[in-house]
Structure formats: C-alpha cells, structure tokens
C-alpha positions in Angstrom: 0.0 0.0 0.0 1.2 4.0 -0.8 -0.6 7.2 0.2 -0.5 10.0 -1.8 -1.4 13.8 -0.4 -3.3 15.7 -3.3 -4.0 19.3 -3.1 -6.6 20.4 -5.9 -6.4 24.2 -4.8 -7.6 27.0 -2.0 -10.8 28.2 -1.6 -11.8 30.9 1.5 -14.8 30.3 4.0 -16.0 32.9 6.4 -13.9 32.9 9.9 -17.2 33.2 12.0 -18.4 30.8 10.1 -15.7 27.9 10.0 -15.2 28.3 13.9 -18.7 28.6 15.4 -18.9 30.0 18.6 -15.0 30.9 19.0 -14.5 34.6 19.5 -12.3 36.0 16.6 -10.0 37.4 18.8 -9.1 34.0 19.4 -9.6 32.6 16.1 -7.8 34.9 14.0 -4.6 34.0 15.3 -4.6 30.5 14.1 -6.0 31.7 10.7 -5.8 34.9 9.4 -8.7 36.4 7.8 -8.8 39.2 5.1 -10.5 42.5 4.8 -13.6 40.9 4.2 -12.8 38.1 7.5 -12.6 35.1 5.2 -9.9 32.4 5.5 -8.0 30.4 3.4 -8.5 26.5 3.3 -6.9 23.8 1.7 -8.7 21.3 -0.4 -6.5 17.7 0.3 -7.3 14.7 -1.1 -6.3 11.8 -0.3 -5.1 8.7 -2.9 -4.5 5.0 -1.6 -2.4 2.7 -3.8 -3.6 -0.6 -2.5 -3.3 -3.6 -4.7 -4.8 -3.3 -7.6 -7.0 -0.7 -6.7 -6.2 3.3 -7.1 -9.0 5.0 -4.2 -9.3 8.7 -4.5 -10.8 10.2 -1.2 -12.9 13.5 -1.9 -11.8 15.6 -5.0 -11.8 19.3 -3.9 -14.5 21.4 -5.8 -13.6 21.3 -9.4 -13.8 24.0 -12.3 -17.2 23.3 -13.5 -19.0 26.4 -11.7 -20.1 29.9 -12.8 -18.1 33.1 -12.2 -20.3 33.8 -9.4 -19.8 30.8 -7.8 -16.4 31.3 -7.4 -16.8 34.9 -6.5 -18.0 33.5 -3.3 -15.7 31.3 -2.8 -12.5 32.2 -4.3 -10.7 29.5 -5.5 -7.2 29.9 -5.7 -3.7 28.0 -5.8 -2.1 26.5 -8.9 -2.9 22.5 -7.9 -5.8 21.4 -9.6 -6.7 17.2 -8.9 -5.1 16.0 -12.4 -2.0 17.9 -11.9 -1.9 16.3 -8.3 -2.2 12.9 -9.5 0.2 13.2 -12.8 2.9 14.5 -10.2 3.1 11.5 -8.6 2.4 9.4 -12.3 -1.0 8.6 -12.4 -4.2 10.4 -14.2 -7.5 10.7 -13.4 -8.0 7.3 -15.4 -6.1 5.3 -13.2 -8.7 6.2 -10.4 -11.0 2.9 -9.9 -12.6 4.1 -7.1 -13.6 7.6 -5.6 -14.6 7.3 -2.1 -17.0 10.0 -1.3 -17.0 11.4 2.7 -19.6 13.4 2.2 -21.1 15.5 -0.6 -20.3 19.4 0.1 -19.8 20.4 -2.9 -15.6 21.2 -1.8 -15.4 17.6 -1.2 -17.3 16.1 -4.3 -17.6 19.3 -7.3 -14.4 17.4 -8.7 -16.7 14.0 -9.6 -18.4 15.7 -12.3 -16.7 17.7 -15.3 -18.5 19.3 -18.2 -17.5 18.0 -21.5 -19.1 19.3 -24.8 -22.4 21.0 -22.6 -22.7 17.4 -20.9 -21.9 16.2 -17.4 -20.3 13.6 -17.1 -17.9 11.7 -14.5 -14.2 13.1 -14.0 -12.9 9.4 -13.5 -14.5 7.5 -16.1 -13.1 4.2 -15.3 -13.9 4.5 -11.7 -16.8 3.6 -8.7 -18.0 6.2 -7.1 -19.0 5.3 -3.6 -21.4 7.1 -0.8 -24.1 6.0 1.4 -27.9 5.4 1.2 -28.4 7.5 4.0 -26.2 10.2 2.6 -28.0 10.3 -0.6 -31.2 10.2 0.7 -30.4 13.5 2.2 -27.6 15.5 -0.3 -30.5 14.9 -3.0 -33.3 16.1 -0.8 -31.4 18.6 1.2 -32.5 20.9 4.0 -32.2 24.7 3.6 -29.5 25.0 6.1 -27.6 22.8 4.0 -29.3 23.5 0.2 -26.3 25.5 -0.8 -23.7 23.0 -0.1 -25.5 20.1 -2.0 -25.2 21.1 -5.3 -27.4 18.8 -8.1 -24.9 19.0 -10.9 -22.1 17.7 -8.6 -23.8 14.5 -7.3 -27.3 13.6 -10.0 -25.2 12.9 -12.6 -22.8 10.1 -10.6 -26.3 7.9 -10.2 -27.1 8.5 -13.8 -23.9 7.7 -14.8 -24.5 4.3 -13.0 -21.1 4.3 -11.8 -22.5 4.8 -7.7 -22.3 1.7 -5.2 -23.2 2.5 -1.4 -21.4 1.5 1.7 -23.4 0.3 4.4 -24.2 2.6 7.3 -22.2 0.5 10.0 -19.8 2.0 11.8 -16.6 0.3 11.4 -17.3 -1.7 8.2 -14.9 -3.0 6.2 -14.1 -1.2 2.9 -10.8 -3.1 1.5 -8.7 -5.0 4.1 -6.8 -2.4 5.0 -9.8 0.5 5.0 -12.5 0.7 7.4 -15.3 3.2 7.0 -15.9 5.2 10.5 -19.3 6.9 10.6 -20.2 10.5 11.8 -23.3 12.5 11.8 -23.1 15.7 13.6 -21.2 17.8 10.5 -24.1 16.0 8.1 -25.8 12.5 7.9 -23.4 9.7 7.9 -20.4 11.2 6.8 -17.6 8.8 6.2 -14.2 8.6 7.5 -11.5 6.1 6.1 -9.6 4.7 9.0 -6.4 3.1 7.0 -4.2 0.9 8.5 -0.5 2.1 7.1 2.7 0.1 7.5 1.4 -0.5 11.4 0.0 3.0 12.0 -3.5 4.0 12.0 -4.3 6.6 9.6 -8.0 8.9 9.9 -9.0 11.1 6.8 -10.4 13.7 9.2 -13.4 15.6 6.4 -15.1 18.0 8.3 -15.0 16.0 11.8 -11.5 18.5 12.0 -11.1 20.6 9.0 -7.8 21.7 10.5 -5.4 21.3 13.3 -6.9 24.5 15.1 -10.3 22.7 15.3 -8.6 19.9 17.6 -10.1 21.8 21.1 -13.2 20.5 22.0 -15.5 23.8 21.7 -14.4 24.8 18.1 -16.9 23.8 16.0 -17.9 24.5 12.6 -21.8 26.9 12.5 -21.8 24.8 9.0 -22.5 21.7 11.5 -26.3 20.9 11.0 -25.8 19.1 15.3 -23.1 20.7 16.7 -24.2 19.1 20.3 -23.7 15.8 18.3 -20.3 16.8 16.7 -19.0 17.6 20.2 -19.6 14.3 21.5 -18.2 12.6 18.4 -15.0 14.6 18.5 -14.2 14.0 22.5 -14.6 10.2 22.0 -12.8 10.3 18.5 -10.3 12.0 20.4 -9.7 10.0 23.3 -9.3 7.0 21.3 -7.3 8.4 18.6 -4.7 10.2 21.1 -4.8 6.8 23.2 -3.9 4.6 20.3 -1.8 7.5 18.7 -3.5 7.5 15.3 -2.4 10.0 13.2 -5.0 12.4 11.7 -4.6 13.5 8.1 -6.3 16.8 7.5 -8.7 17.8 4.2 -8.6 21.6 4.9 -5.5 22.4 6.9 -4.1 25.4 4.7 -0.5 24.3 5.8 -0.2 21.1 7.8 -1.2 17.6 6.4 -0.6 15.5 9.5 -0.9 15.2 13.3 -0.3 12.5 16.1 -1.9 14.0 19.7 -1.0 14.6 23.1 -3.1 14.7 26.4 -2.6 18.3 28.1 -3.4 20.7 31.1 -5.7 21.9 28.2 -7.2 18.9 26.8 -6.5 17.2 23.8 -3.9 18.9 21.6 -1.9 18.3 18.4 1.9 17.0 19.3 3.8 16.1 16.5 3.1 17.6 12.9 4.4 16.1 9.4 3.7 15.6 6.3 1.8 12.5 4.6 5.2 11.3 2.8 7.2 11.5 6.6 4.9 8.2 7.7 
C-alpha cells in the first residue's frame, strides 16, 4: 500500500463561520482572515495505492461552476486534482474508485466535469461510492444545508451508473486495509477512512476536524447541521485516537497535512506535525 497527499487548490470560508462560537480574537490568530474576515482553506485529497485498486478520497470542488460561484468562494492555488495525480504518475484514469466522505460540494464538485455541454464523470473508469443514508439527504437537502449540496455535482454520478453505497455500520470493512468510520453531527453519515499504514492507524479527518486548530473541544464549525452531536463525536474520537496514537490527516488544513496528539493541562492537543510522505 502507498498514500499520496493531493492538493486540488484554495478556496476561502467565512472565519465566523468555519469556527462557530469561537471569538475572533481567538480565532484569528490561528487563521488569518482578510479585509472581508474570510480564510483560506486547503482542499487535500487523499489517494491510496492498494493492490490493484487506485482509491481517490474527496476531489476538492472542481472548475465546472459559474463566475459567481467562485466569487464567493475564491478559489485559488495552482494545484488542480489532475496535476496532483500526474505529479506523482498517475491520471485521473487510473482512479477505480472515488470514495465520497460526504457531498459538500468542496469535497465532491471534482466528480463531475463538463464535457461538450454534458456532465459527465471526472474518472471514467472508476466507482463512485457514498451511502444510502447520505444520498437520501444531499438529494433532498435541507435549507441549512441547500447550498452545499449542489445537483450537478452529485445527480449525474447515479445517472452515470457508476455509484455503489457503503453500508451505514460504523466500522465496516471497505478493503482489508480500510475501514469506514461513521459521523453524523457535521451531516448524515459522513464517512471517515480509518487506514491501517505500515502498522500506524491513519484517519482522513473531512469535516470532523477541518484543520489542526479545530482539535479543542468547543471549536466547531456553524456549517455543523448538530453541533451538540459533533462535540460528543470529536471527544470520544479523540480520546481514542490520542490513546492509540493515530495519526490524523487533515482535508482543509491550509498548511499542515498531518498530526499525532498529546493529552494536556488543556485537553487534547496536536503533538507532533508532518507531512503525509514523513509516515
């Protein structure tokens, strides 16, 4: 097995908004905002060589969407998914399976390209897996969550018959080396790969922890639709992973891929940070 870190580009989220109930006196110092208090986050992806299968977590938010689109959410950077994967010598036709966390349109927009006025997948050759749950409620979403969900990112992987669903168990075997961990206070049934790596435990955070600075316990996205629930699945996801010291590879970080944990005077902190390729 190999893991590859992917960036496919920057995009900014509001401050307030990507740390809840956190003053921004306090916030701002772990990620500066601009003039108009927005923040820069990465979009990591995740790619797992195992056998003969080439597993793309998430794809970032793709190139498909309007001018105004963007001029909300500012995408930025030079790394794009396809220059991602042909640094390391692969292309998006390699991919045979794209593993879906959740489908927020900065984890999933990359699915879908337009080609010609049609929509159609970004990895031809390749699964595209979710959840029933999930599904059930990107493609009849909420209004809190209506503008995240976006139609033309997720309708036209079911039409394209290339989506298979995981089971909704928590702890369920995906390959013999993945196992799907299942959270639902970000959104329903979001899915977290738990790898096992040359003897380490790897997580794929999502949006459990976009970053490092979201490790305390009270710093919690206002994008979560049950914050109450997110807190409870963070400080036992946290307790476990800093007791088994599992390493936690992060989606939105803007400049640290990796983290083992320590137990504090404070809590639960971030000890050691590396990159991906330092494993």
């Amino acid at each position: 097995m190999k893991l590859y870190s992917l960036n496919t580009g920057y995009f900014k989220l509001d401050g307030g908004a990507m740390f809840g109930v956190v003053p921004k006196s306090m916030w701002q110092k772990l990620n500066l905002p601009d003039e108009n208090n927005l923040c820069s986050w990465a979009m990591r992806c995740l790619l797992i060589e195992d056998g003969d299968r080439l597993i793309l977590v998430d794809n970032g938010m793709g190139n498909k969407q309007d001018a105004k689109f963007f001029g909300h959410y500012f995408l930025h950077g030079d790394d794009t998914v396809e220059r991602s994967l042909a640094k390391n010598g692969f292309s998006t036709d390699d991919i045979t399976d794209v593993f879906l966390t959740h489908l927020h349109f900065d984890h999933c927009g990359g699915s879908i390209k337009k080609e010609g006025g049609k929509l159609i997948p970004a990895f031809k050759n390749a699964t595209y897996w979710s959840n029933e749950s999930h599904w059930a409620w990107a493609t009849d979403p909420n209004d809190r969550e209506k503008a995240s969900f976006l139609k033309e990112n997720i309708l036209p992987i079911k039409e394209s018959g290339k989506l298979k669903f995981i089971d909704v168990v928590n702890g369920i075997t995906f390959t013999e080396n993945i196992k799907v961990r299942i959270m639902n206070g970000h959104t329903e049934a979001m899915m977290l790969p738990q790898i096992n790596y040359n003897g380490k435990t790897i997580i794929f955070m999502a949006d459990l922890l976009p970053s490092v600075a979201h490790i305390p316990i009270p710093y919690i996205m206002a994008y979560d639709t049950k914050p109450l629930q997110t807190l409870q699945e963070k400080k036992l996801f946290l307790t476990e992973a800093q007791q088994n010291d599992y390493i936690l590879f992060f989606e939105h970080d803007p400049l640290i891929e990796c983290c083992t944990l320590d137990l504090t005077e404070r809590g639960i902190r971030s000890r050691d940070v590396f990159k991906l390729s330092d494993v």
